[in-house]
C-alpha positions as CSV (number, residue, x, y, z in Angstrom):
1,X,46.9,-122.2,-31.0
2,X,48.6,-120.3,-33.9
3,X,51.1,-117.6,-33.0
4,X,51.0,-115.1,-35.5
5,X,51.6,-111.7,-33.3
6,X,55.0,-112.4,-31.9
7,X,57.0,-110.8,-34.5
8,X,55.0,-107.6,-34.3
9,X,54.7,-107.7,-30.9
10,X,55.8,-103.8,-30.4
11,X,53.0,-102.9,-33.4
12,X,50.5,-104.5,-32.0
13,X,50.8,-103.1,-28.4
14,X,51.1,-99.4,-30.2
15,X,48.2,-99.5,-32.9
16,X,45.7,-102.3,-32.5
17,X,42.5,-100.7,-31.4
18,X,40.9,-101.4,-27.6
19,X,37.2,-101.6,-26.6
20,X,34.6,-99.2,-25.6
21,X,33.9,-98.3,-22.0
22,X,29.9,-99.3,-22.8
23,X,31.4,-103.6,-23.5
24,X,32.9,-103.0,-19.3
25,X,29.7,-101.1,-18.1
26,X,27.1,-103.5,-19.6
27,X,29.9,-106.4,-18.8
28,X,30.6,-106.0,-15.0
29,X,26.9,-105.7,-13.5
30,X,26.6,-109.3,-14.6
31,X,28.9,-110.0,-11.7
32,X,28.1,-112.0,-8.6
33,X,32.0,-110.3,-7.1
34,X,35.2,-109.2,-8.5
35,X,37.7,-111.2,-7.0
36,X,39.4,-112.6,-9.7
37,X,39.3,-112.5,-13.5
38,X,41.1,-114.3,-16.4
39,X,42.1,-112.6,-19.5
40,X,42.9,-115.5,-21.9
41,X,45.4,-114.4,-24.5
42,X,46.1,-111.5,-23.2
43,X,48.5,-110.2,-25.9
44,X,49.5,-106.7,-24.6
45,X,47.2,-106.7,-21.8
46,X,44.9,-104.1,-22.8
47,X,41.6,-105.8,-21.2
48,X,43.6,-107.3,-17.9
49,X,44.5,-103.6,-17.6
50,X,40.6,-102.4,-17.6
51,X,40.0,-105.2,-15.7
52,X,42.6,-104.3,-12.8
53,X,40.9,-101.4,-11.8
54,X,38.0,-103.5,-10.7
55,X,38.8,-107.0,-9.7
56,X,41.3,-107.9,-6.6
57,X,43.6,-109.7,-8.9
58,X,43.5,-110.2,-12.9
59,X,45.6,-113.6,-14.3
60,X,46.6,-112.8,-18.0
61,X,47.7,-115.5,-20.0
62,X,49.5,-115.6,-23.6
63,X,51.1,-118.3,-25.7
64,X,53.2,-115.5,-27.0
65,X,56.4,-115.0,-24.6
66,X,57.2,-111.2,-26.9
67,X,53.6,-110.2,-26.1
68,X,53.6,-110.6,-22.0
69,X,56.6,-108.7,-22.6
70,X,55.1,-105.8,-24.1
71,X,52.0,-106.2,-22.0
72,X,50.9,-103.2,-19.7
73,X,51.8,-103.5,-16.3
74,X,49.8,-103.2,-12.8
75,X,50.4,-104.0,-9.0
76,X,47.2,-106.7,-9.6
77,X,47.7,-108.3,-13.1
78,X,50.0,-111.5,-12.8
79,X,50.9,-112.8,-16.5
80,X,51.5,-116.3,-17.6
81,X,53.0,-117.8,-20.4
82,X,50.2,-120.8,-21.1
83,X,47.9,-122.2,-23.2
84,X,44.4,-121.4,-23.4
85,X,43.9,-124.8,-23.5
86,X,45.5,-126.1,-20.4
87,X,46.3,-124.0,-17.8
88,X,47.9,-124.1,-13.9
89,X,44.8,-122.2,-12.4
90,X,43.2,-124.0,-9.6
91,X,39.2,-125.2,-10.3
92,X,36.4,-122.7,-9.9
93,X,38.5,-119.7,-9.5
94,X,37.4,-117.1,-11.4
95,X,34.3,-115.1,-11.1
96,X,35.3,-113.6,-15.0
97,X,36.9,-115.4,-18.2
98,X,37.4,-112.9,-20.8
99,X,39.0,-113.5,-24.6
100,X,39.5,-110.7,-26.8
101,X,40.1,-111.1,-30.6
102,X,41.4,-114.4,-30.2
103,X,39.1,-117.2,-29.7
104,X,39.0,-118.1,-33.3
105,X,42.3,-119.7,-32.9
106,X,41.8,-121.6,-30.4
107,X,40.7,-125.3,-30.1
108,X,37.1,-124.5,-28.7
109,X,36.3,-128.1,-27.0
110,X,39.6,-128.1,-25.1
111,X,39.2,-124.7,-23.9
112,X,35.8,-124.5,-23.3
113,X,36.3,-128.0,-21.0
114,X,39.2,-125.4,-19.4
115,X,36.9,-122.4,-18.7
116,X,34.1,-125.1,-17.1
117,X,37.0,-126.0,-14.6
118,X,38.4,-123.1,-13.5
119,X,35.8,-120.6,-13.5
120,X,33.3,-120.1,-10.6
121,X,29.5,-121.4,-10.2
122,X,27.4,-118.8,-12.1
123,X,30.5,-117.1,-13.2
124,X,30.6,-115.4,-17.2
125,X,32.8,-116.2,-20.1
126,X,32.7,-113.0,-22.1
127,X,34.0,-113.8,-25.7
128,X,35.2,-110.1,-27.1
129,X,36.2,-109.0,-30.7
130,X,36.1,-106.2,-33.8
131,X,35.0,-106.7,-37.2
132,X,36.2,-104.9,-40.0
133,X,37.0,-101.1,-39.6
134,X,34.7,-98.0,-42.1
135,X,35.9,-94.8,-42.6
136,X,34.2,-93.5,-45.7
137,X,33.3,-94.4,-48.8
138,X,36.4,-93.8,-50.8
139,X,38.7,-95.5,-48.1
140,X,36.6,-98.2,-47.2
141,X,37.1,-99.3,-51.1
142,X,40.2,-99.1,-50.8
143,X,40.8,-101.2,-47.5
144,X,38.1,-104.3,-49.0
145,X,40.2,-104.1,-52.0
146,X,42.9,-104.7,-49.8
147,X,41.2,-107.7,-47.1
148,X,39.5,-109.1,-49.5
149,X,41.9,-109.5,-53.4
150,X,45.5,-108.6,-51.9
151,X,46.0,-109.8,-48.3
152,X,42.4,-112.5,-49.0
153,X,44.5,-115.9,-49.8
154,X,47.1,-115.2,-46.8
155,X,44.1,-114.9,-44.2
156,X,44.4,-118.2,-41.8
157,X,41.0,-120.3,-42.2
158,X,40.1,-119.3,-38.5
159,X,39.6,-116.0,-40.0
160,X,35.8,-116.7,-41.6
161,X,34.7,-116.7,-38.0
162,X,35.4,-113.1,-37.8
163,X,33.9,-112.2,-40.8
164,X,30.6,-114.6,-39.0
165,X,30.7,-111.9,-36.4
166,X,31.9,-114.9,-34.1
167,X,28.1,-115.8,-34.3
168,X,28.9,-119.2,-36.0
169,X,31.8,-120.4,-33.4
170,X,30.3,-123.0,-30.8
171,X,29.2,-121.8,-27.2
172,X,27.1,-123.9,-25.3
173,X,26.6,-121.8,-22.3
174,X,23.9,-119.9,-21.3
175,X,23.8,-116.7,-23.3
176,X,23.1,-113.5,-22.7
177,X,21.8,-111.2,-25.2
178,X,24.8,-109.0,-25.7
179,X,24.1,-104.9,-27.3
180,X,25.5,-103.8,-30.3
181,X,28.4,-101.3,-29.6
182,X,31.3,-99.5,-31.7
183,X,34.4,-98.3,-30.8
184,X,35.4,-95.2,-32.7
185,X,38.8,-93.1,-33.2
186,X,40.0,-90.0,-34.8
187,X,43.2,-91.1,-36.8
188,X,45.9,-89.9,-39.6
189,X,46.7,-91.9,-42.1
190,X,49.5,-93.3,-40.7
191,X,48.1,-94.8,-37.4
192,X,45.4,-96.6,-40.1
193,X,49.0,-97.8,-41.9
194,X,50.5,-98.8,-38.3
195,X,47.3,-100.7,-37.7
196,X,47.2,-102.9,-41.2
197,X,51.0,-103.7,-40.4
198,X,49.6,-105.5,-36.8
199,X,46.8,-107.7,-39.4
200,X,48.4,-111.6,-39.2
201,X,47.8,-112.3,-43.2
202,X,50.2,-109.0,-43.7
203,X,52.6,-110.7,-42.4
204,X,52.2,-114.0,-44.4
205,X,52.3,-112.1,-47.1
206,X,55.6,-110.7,-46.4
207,X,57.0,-114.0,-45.7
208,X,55.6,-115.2,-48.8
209,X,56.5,-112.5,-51.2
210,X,59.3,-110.6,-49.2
211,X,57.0,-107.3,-49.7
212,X,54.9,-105.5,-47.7
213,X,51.1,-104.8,-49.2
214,X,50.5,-102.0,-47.3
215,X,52.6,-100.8,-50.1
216,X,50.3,-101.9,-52.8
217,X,47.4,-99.6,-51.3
218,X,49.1,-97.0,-49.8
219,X,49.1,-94.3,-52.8
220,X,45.7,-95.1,-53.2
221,X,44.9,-94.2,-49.3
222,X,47.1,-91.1,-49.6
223,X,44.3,-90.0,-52.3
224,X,41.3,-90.6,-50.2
225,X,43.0,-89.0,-47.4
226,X,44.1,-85.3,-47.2
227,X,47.5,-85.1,-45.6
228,X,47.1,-84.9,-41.6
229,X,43.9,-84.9,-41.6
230,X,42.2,-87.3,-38.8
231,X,39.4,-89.3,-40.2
232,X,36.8,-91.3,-37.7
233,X,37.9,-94.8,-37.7
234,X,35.0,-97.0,-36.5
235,X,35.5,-101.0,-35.6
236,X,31.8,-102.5,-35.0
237,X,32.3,-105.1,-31.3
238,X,32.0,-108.7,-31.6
239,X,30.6,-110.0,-27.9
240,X,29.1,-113.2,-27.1
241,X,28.7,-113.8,-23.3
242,X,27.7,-117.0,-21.3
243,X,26.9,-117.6,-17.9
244,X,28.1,-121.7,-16.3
């Protein structure tokens, strides 16, 4: 598994956007008991932490060391630095295996032949993500210029299976047919520049070209954008769950 979060580790636990409370309340009703729950590449921890409030005890586990250290912290979640491919966890353990913007990296026979081991008879994988952000028509211009012609060749490959809505990744597991949901947020301009700072082929492209292309766009944002204003940010939710 690529690690391309650890050097914005702080940016990414302050701007990169969570999940709607409708993904937990359809999610967690699936549930044959809450004792224990996996949240696979955890990053900052911002599903374990949901998932604390409801489950005995929540294992978080990230390959990124600056991550678990910026991850939120509760009484219940115990973090691990691991692989989601091979991991200490004793077999059938958990009644809940969650991944959250992440799976695409990951080697999905290995870690699929991981989540069959240590999670529980009948128990669900729940395979979480965002697609692209909207925000109007003169922004949204702006930011596909931007994904698609400036920060486009420094996307890693594992990207397309985003842009597929994760409906193209394997998952042979019996799936349940998961509702369309949105997660929406009033922000300033600035929290929509903190935000394209977190994306991984921004920072490729600084390595490459020692420049940051948030630069590029940002006059052109400033003009769709009057100056404090909050605009509604909304991030359609890529979920695929399975039941083993």
């Amino acid at each position: 598994m690529k690690d391309n979060f650890s050097a914005q580790s702080e940016q990414y636990a302050k701007f990169r956007p969570t999940y709607p409370d409708k993904l937990y309340q359809f999610l967690l009703p699936l549930l044959e008991t809450k004792d224990a729950a996996w949240d696979c590449a955890t990053g900052n921890g911002q599903v374990a932490q949901v998932l604390s409030e409801y489950f005995k005890e929540v294992h978080a586990t990230d390959i990124s060391e600056k991550q678990i250290k910026n991850a939120i912290q509760r009484a219940n979640i115990f973090y691990k630095i691991e692989r989601a491919e091979q991991t200490s966890f004793p077999d059938k353990n958990f009644d809940l295996i969650t991944v959250a913007q992440a799976i695409h990296w990951f080697d999905f026979e290995a870690f699929y032949k991981e989540v069959k081991r240590v999670i529980k008879p009948n128990g669900i994988l729940a395979v979480i993500g965002y697609g692209l952000l909207s925000i109007d028509k003169d922004t949204d211009a702006v930011i596909n210029r931007f994904y698609r012609e400036v920060t486009g060749p420094y996307w890693d490959k594992e990207r397309k299976y985003i842009d597929e809505q994760y409906q193209t990744i394997p998952f042979p597991f019996k799936e349940i047919e998961a509702p369309q949901l949105y997660n929406t947020y009033e922000w300033t301009l600035e929290q929509l520049v903190g935000f394209l700072d977190t994306w991984s082929a921004v920072q490729h492209y600084i390595k490459a070209n020692r420049q940051n292309p948030v630069d590029i766009v940002y006059k052109d944002l400033k003009q769709t954008w009057i100056s404090n204003k909050l605009k509604t940010v909304k991030f359609p939710i890529l979920l695929r769950i399975g039941r083993l």
